[in-house]
C-alpha positions as CSV (number, residue, x, y, z in Angstrom):
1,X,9.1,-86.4,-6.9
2,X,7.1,-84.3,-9.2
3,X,7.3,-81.4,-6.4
4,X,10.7,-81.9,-6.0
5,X,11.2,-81.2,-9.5
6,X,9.1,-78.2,-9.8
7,X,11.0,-76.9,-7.0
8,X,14.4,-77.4,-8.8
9,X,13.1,-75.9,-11.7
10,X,12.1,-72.9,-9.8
11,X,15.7,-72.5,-8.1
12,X,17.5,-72.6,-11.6
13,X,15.3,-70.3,-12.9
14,X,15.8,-67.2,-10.5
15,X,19.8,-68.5,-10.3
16,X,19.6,-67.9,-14.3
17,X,17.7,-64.8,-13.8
18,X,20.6,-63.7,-11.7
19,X,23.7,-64.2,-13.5
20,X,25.4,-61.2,-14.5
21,X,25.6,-60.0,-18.0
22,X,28.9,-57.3,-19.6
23,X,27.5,-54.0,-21.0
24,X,26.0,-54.4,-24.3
25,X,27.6,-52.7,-27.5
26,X,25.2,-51.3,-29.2
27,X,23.4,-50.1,-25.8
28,X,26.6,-47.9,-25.0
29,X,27.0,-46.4,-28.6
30,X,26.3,-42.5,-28.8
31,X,23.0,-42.1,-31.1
32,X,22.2,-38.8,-30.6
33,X,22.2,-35.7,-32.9
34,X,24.8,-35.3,-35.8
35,X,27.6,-33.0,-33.7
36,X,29.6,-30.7,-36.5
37,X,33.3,-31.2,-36.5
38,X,36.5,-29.3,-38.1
39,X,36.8,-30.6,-41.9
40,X,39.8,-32.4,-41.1
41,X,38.6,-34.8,-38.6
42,X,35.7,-35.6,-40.8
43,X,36.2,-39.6,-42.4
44,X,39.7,-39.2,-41.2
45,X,39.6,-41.0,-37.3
46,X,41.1,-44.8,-37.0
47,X,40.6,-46.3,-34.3
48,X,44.3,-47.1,-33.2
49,X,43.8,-49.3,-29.6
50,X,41.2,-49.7,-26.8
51,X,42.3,-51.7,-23.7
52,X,41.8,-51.1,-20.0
53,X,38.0,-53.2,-20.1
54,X,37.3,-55.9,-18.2
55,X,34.8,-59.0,-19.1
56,X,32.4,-60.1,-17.1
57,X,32.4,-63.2,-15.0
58,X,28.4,-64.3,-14.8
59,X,28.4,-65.2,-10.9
60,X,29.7,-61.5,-10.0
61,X,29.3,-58.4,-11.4
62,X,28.3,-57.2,-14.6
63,X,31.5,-55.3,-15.9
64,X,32.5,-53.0,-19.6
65,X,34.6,-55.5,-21.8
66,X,37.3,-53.2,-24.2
67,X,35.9,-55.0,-26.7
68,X,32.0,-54.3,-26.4
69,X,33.7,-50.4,-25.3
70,X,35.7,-50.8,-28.9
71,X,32.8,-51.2,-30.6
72,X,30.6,-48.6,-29.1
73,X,33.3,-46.0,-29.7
74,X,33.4,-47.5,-33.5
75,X,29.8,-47.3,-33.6
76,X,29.5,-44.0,-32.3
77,X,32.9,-42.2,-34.6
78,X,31.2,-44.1,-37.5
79,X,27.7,-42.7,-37.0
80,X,29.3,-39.2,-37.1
81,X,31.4,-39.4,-39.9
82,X,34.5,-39.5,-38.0
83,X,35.4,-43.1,-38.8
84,X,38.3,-44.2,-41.2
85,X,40.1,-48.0,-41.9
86,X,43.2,-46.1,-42.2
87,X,42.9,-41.9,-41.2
88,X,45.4,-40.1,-40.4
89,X,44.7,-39.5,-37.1
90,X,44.4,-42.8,-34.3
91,X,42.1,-42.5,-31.9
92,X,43.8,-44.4,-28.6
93,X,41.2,-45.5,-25.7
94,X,42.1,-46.5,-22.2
95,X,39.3,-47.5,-19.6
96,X,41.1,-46.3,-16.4
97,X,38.6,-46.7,-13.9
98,X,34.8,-48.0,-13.5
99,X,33.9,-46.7,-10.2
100,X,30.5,-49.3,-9.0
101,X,28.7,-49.8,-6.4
102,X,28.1,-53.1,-4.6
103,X,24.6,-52.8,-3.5
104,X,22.0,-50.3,-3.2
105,X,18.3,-49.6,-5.0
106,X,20.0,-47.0,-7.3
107,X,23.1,-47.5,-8.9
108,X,25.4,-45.0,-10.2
109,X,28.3,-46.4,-12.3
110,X,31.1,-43.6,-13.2
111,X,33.6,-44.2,-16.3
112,X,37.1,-43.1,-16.3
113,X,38.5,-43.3,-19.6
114,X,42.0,-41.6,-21.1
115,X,41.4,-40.7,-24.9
116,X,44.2,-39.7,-26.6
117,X,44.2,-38.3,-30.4
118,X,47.5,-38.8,-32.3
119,X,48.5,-37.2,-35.7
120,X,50.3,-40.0,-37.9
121,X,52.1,-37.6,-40.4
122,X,53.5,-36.0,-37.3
123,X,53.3,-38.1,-34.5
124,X,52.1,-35.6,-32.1
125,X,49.9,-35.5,-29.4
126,X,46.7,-33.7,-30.8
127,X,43.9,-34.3,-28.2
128,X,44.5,-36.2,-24.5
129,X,42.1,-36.1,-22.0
130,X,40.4,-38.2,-19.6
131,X,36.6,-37.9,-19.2
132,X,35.1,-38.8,-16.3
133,X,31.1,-39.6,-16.9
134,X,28.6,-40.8,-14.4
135,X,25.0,-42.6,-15.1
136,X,22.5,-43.9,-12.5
137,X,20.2,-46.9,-13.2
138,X,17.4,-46.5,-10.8
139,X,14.7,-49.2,-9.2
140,X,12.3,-48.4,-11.6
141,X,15.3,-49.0,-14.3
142,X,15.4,-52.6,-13.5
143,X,13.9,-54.3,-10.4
144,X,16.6,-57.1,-11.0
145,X,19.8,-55.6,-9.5
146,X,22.2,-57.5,-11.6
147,X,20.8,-55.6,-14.6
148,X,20.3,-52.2,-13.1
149,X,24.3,-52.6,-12.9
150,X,24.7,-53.4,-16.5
151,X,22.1,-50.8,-17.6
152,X,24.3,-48.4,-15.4
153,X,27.3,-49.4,-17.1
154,X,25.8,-49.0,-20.6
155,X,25.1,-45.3,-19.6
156,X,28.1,-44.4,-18.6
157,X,29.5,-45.8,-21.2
158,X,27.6,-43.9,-23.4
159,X,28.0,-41.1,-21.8
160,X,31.7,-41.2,-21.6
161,X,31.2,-41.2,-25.7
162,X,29.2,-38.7,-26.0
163,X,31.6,-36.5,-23.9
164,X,34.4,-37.2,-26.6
165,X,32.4,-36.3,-29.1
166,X,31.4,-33.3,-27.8
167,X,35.1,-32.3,-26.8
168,X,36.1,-33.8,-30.8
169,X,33.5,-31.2,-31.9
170,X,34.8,-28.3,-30.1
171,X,38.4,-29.3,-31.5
172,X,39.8,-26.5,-34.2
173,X,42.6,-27.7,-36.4
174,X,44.2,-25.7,-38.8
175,X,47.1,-27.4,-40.7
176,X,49.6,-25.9,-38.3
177,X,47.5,-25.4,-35.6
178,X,45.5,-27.5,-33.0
179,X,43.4,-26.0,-29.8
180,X,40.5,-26.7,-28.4
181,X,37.6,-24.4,-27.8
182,X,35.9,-24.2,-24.5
């Protein structure tokens, strides 16, 4: 009996051990060196809607929830200065596509995410791109593959962030005038 229960103790542990997990927030949030942006976009970016995510169900994959995504982009506008309750220009996020793989030693996650930047004294169109990033989580990542997915996920996440910040920093508007410098 004793064995028997050691045994079933053993099994429920490495099940547990198994079980998927979403992509953490604050392991997808962009912490990297302050970027410079235009004057304008400084304390001045809400963020308007972010949808497209999907949660994750423990005994499949690990997935990229809009809400942990919502708060990395928070997180990551905030820790540039970008971030406002109530700016005048709304930041909208759409999670397209999250290309994974289903098995493998390495993973490599890619993030397909529509960003659009709308003025809200003149309802236009200001910035709207989609940003394709990939990251690879390798063995030596993670030798559980369950969260060599998840730690894939997280990068691309954060590297899908960091791309809009980079393109938000290469973004020139005058009061009349928007374009974006390549």
């Amino acid at each position: 009996m004793k064995l028997f229960k050691l045994a079933l103790i053993f099994v429920a542990a490495i099940y547990l051990s198994g079980c998927a997990s979403g992509a953490k927030m604050k392991n997808m949030t962009f912490q990297g060196e302050q970027k410079s942006y235009f004057d304008v976009l400084n304390d001045n970016i809400e963020l308007s809607n972010v949808s497209g995510g999907q949660k994750t169900n423990p005994l499949w994959t690990s997935e990229i929830s809009s809400e942990a995504f919502s708060g990395a982009v928070r997180g990551s506008l905030q820790a540039q200065g970008l971030l406002s309750d109530d700016g005048r220009y709304k930041l909208v996020v759409n999670m397209l596509k999250v290309d994974q793989p289903i098995f493998g030693l390495d993973f490599e996650v890619t993030t397909h995410v529509q960003y659009l930047l709308i003025d809200s004294a003149t309802q236009s169109i200001v910035f709207d791109e989609t940003i394709i990033a990939p990251h690879t989580a390798t063995f030596k990542d993670a030798f559980v593959a369950v969260k060599r997915l998840r730690l894939a996920n997280e990068g691309a996440g954060r590297k899908n962030i960091e791309a809009l910040l980079d393109k938000l920093s290469a973004l020139q508007i005058d009061k009349n005038e928007v374009s974006l410098v390549e």
